[in-house]
C-alpha positions in Angstrom: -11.3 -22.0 8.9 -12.3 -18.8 11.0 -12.2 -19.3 14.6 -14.1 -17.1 17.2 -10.8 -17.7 20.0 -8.3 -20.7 20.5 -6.8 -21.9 23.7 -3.7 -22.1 25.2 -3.4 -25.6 24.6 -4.0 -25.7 21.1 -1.4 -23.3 19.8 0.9 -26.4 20.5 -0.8 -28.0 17.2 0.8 -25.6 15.3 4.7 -25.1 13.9 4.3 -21.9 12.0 1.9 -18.7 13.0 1.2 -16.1 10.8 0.6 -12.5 12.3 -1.1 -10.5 10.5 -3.3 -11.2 7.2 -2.0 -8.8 4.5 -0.8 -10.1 1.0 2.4 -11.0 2.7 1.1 -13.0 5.5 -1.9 -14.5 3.6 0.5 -15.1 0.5 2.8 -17.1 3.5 0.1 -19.4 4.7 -1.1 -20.2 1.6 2.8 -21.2 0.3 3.4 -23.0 3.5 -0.1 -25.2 3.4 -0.1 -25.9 -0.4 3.6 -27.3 0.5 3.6 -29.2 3.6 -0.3 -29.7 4.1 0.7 -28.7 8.0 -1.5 -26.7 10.0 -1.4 -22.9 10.5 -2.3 -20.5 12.2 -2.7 -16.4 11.5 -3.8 -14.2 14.1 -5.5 -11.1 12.6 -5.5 -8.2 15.3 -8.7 -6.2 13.0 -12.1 -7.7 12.4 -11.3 -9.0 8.9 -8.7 -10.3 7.1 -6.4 -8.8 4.0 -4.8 -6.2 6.1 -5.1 -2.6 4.2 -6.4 -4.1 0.7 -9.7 -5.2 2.3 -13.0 -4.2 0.5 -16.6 -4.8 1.4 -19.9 -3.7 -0.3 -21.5 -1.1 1.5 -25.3 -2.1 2.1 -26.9 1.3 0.8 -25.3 1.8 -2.6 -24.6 -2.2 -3.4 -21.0 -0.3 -4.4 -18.0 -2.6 -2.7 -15.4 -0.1 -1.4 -11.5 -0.1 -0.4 -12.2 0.1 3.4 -8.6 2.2 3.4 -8.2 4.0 0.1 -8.6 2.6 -3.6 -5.6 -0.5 -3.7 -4.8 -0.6 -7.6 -3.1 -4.0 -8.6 -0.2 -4.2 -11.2 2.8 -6.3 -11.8 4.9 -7.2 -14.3 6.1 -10.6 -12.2 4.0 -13.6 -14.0 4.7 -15.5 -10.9 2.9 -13.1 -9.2 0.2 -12.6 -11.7 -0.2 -16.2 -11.6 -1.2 -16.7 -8.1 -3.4 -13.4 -7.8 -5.1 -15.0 -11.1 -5.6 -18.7 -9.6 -7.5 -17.2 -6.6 -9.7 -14.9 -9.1 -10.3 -13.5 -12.4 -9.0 -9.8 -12.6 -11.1 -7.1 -14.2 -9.4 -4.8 -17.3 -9.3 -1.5 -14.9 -6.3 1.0 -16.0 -5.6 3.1 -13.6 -5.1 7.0 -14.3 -5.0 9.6 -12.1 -6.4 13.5 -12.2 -5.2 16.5 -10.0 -7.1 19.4 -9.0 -5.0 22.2 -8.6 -6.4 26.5 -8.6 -9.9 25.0 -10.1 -8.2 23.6 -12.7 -7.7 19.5 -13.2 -4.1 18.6 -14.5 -3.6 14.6 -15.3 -1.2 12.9 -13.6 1.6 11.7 -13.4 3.0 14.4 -15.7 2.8 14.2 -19.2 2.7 16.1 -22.4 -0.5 17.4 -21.7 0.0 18.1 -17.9 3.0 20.6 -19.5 0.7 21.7 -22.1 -1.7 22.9 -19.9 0.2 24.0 -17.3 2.3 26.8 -19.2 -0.4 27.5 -21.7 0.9 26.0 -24.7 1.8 22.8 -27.1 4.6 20.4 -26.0 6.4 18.4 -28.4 8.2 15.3 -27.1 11.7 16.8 -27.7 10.6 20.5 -26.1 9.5 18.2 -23.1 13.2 16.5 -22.9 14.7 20.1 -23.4 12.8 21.4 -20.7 13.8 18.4 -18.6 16.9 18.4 -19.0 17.2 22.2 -18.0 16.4 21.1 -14.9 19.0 18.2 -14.2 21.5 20.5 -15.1 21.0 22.6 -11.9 24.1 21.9 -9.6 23.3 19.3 -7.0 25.4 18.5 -3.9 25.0 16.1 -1.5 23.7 17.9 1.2 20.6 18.1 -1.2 19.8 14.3 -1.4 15.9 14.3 -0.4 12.6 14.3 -1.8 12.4 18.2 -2.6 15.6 18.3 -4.2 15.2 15.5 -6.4 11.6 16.6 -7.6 13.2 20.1 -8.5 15.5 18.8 -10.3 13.6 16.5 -12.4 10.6 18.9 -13.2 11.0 22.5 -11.7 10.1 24.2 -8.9 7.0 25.6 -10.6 5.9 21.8 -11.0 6.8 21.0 -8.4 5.2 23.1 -6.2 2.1 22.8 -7.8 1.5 19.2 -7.9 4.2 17.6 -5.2 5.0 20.3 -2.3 1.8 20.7 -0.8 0.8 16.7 -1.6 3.7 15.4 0.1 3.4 17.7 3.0 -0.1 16.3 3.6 0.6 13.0 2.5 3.5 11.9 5.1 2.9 15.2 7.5 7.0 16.3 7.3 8.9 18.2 5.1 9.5 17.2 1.8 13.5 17.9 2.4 13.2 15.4 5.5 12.3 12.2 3.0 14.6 10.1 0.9 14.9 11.5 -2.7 13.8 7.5 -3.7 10.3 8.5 -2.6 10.2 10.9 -5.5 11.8 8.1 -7.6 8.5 6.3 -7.5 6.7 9.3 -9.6 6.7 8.5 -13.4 7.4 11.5 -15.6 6.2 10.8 -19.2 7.6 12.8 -22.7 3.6 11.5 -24.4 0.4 11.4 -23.9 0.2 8.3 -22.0 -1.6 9.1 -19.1 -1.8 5.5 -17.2 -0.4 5.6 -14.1 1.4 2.6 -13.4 3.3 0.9 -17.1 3.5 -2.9 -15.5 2.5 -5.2 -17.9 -0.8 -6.9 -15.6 -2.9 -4.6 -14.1 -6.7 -4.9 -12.9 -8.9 -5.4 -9.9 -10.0 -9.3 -9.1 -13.5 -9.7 -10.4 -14.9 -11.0 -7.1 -13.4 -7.8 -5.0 -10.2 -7.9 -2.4 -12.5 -9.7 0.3 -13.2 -12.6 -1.1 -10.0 -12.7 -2.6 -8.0 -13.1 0.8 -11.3 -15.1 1.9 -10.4 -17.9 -1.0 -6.4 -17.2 -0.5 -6.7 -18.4 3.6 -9.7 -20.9 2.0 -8.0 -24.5 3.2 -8.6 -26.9 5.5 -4.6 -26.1 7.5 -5.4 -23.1 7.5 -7.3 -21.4 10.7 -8.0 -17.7 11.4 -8.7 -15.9 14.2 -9.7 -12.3 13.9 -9.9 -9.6 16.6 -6.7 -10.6 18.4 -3.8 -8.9 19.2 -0.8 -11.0 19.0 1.0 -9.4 22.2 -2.1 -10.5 24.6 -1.5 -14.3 23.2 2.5 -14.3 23.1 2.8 -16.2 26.3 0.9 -18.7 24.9 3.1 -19.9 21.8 5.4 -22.5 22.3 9.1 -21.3 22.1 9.9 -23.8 19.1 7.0 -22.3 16.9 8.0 -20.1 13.9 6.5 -16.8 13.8 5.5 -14.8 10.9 5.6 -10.8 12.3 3.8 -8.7 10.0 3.5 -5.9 12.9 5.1 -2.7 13.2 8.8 -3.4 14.1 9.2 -0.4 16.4 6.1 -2.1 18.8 7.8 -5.9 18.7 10.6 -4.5 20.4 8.9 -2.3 22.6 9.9 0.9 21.5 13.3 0.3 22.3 15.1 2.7 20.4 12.2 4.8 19.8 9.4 5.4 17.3 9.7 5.1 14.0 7.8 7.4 11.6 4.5 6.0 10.7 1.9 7.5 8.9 -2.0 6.9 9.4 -4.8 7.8 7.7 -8.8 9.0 8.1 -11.7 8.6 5.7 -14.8 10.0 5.4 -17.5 8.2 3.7 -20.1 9.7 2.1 -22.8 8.9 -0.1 -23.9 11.0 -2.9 -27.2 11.1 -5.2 -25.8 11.1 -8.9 -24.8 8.8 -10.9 -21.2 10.0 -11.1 -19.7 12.4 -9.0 -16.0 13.3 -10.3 -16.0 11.3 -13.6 -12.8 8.9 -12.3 -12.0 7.3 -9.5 -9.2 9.5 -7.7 -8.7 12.7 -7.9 -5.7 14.4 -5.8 -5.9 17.5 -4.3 -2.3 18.8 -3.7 -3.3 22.5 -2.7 -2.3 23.2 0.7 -5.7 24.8 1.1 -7.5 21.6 1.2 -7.3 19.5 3.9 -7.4 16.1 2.1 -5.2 14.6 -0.3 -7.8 12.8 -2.7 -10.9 11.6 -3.1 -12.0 8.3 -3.9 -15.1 7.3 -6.3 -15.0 3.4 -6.4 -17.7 2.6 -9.3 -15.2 3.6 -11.4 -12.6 0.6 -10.1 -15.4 -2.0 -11.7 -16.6 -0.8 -15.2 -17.8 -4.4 -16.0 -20.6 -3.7 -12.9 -23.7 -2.4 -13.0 -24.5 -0.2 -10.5 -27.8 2.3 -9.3 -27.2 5.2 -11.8 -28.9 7.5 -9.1 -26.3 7.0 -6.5 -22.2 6.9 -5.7 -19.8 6.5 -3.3 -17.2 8.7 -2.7 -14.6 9.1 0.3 -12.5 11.3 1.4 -8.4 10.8 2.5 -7.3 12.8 5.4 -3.5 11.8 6.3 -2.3 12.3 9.5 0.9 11.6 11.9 0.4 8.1 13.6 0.3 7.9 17.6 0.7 4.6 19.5 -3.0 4.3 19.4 -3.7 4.3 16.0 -3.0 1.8 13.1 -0.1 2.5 11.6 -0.6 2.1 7.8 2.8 3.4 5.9 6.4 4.0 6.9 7.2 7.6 6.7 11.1 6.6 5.8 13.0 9.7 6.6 16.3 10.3 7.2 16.3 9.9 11.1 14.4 6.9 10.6 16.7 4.6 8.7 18.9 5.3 11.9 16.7 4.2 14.1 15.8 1.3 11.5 18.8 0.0 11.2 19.1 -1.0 15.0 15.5 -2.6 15.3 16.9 -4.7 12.3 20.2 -6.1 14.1 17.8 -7.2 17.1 15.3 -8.9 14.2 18.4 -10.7 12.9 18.6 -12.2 16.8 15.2 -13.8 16.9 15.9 -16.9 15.3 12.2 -18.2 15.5 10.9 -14.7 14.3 10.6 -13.6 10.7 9.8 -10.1 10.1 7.8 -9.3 6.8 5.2 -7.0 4.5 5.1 -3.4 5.0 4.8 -2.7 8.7 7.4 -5.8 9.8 10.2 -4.4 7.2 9.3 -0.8 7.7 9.1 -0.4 3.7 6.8 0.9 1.5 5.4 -1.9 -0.2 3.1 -3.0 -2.9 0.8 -4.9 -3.4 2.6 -7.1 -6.1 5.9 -6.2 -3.5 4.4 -8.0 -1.0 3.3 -10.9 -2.6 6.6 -11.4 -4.6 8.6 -10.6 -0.8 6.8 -13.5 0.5 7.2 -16.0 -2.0 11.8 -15.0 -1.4 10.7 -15.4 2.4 9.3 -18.7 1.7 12.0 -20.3 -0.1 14.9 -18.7 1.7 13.6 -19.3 5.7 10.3 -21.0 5.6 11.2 -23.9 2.9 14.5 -24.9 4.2 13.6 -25.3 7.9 10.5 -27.3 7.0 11.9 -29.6 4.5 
């Protein structure tokens, strides 16, 4: 049940509170209610739930639209499938992506035919590992380990600057040699034509769009919502013996103590445009340091199975930025002098016993969708379960 504001006094009714909505803290609630049929409470700092996944139909266009970038759903967990799939039917949507780079428009992630184009002729499978393997075979040392020299050696410095350098400078607004050579690790590089960017076996969008999917996850009569409220103006309030879900940034719960940690924020631009179809697919990246944004989103192409007015679209530009302490952090930039800093805001979450730390903000790790989901459901066997039991 959404609730406009709750007192003091009724926080008391409560043994578990939930802060923030994402797929981890929705995914929580929902677990902890289907279990013990107890009442709960998340406290939603934005005007909506679902955290960063939250879509809406803008009233122009009729077109619903990822209010913070296109989220793209794929696992390969059938637990998680399964309780993504009992909230909503998912759609068939494979996601592939296409680069614009010099005027030219390169799939992505690499494959045969990003190669093929690229250096202007045919790629066989085996002349693809051959030319990988050149690569690897550059000496390494451990003074290298980072984002720049692990792309090098896995596709070139010719690829790499073309498609990655400028990207990643944009994208997480430091130097590529500054972050963890794992964040390259996400990148697939294919030796086919398979151009689908994620391999997991489920993938899709649900049917009846992210909003109404976290609407019918926190759909239950234990479960109450209250939106536009910041969890450190009602702190006070919560009975010591309460256990907290944090989804928050970690640096903020402890009050900056051992400074900020690297977040990264984001801008859109919205814009509506009259044609039917304005880029043929729904993201295209733009890793040229010339352009200011990193891709642009066209979200009629997330929901084939919809019909939509063939004389407009909606398209929306991504414009990543540093994060201050007054904006929203959205991802963790992870690098180097981070995980320092990390690893001492984790010894103090270790000594709040009625505190659990979770999702992408409240374990400073880049996340998934799927991650999330599948994080939660450990959390709630491992802390939640026992304690309630």
């Amino acid at each position: 049940m959404f609730m406009p504001t709750i007192s003091s006094a009724h926080f008391s009714q409560y043994r578990i509170i939930v802060v923030g909505s994402g797929f981890f803290g929705s995914t929580i609630a929902r677990l902890f209610v289907d279990k013990f049929s107890k009442p709960v409470l998340v406290i939603e700092k934005r005007n909506h739930v679902g955290g960063n996944a939250w879509s809406e139909i803008d009233k122009e266009t009729r077109i619903e639209f990822h209010k913070y970038g296109s989220h793209l759903f794929h696992t390969s967990s059938e637990r998680v499938w399964k309780f993504v799939t009992g909230f909503s039917e998912f759609n068939d949507y494979r996601h592939s992506v296409v680069a614009k780079h010099k005027d030219k428009f390169f799939p992505i992630p690499i494959n045969l035919l990003t190669l093929s184009q690229f250096y202007g002729r045919a790629f066989t499978p085996i002349e693809a590992k051959e030319l990988f393997e050149t690569f690897r075979a550059i000496e390494d040392s451990s003074e290298n380990q980072n984002f720049e020299a692990a792309a090098i050696k896995s596709i070139g410095k010719e690829l790499y600057e073309a498609f990655f350098e400028g990207y990643t400078r944009k994208q997480w607004q430091v130097s590529p040699r500054s972050l963890p050579r794992e964040t390259f690790g996400r990148i697939p590089i294919r030796l086919n034509f398979n151009s689908r960017y994620f391999s997991d076996k489920y993938e899709g969008l649900p049917i009846i769009g992210y909003g109404n999917l976290f609407n019918k996850i926190l759909d239950n009569e234990f479960i109450d919502v209250i939106l536009n409220t910041d969890y450190f103006t009602v702190k006070q309030e919560i009975p010591e013996n309460c256990l907290v879900i944090y989804t928050g940034a970690l640096d903020r719960f402890f009050e900056f103590k051992f400074g900020n940690l690297g977040w990264r924020t984001l801008d859109f631009a919205l814009e509506r445009v009259d044609v039917n179809d304005f880029q043929g697919t729904s993201v295209v990246n733009y890793p040229d340091p010339s352009v200011a944004f990193t891709r642009i989103h066209e979200f009629k192409h997330l929901h084939p199975e919809r019909s939509y007015d063939e004389s407009k679209t909606l398209i929306m530009r991504e414009y990543p930025r540093q994060s201050t302490p007054e904006d929203e952090p959205y991802y963790p930039i992870n690098s180097l002098d981070d995980r320092e800093k990390l690893k001492e805001y984790r010894k103090l979450a270790e000594l709040e016993s009625n505190f659990i730390f979770g999702g992408r903000l409240g374990s400073y790790q880049y996340l998934d969708m799927h991650m999330a989901i599948a994080s939660a459901f450990s959390t709630f066997e491992a802390k939640i379960e026992p304690r309630f039991a």
